[in-house]
N, C-alpha and C positions, 0 to 999 in steps of 0.2 A: 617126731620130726626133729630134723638139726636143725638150730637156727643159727643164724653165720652171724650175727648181728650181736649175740649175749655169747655165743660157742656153748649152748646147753641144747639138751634133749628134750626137748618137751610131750609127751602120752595126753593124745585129746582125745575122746569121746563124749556119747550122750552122759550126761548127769542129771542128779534132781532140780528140779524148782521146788518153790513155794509162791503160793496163793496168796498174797493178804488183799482182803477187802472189808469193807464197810459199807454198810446199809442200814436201813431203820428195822429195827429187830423187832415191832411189833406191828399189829395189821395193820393195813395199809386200804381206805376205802377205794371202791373199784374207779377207776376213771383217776383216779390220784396219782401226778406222778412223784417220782423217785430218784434220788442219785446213788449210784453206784459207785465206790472210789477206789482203787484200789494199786497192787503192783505183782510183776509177774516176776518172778528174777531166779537166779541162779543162784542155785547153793552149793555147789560144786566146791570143794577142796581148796583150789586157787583163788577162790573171790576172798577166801578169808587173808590173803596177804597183805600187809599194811599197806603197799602201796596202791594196791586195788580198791582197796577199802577208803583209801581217802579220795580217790576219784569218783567211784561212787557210794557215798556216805548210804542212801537208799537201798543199796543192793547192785547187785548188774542183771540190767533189763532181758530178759529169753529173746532170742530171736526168730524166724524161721529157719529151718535146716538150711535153704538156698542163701541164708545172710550169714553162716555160721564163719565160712573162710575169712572173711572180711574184717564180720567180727570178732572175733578172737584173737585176729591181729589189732585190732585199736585196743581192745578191754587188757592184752597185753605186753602189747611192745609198741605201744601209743602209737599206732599210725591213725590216718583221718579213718572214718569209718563210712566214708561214702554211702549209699542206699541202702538202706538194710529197712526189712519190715519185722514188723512183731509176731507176734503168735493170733491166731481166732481165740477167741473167750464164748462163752456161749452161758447164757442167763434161763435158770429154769425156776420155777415156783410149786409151790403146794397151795392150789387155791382152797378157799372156803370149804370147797365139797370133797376134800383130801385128793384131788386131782393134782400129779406132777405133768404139768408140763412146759412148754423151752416157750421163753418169751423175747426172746433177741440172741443177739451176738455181733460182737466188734473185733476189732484187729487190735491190739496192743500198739502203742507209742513208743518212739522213743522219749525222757524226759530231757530237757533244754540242753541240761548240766554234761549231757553225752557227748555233746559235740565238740 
């Protein structure tokens, strides 16, 4: 796309993320809860530019596809980034009896620092 605003070409598509979380890495008795922490973000090419990087020092949060126009315009040519949602996360386990299966799922946040 042209942008009229810098007079540059900018090539967007899907790119990769990365996954970081944290958890208690050992058993866990049944009935006992748990926190989960973690961040979804973009690894994409463009995140690693200084000036992306100091806005968000974390990373830059994934969005959903329907948030992408928006956002790609605030992450970079800083306009507001109005409503945007995150991605589904989806939480699975190996229980005691080598049983995998899904224990939840949430939507991803944006963090404070986005806005």
């Amino acid at each position: 796309m042209y942008n009229t605003y810098d007079q540059q070409v900018y090539a967007m598509g899907k790119g990769p993320s990365a996954i970081t979380a944290s958890a208690p890495d050992i058993g866990v008795p049944f009935g006992t809860s748990v926190t989960v922490k973690g961040f979804v973000t973009d690894v994409s090419p463009g995140t690693q530019d200084e000036a992306v990087k100091m806005r968000f020092p974390n990373g830059v949060p994934v969005v959903s596809d329907e948030s992408q126009g928006e956002w790609m315009k605030h992450v970079y040519a800083q306009f507001p980034h109005g409503d945007v949602t995150g991605v589904p996360v989806y939480f699975h386990v190996v229980d005691a009896n080598g049983n995998y299966r899904n224990i939840g799922q949430t939507t991803t946040d944006l963090p404070v620092s986005t806005a």
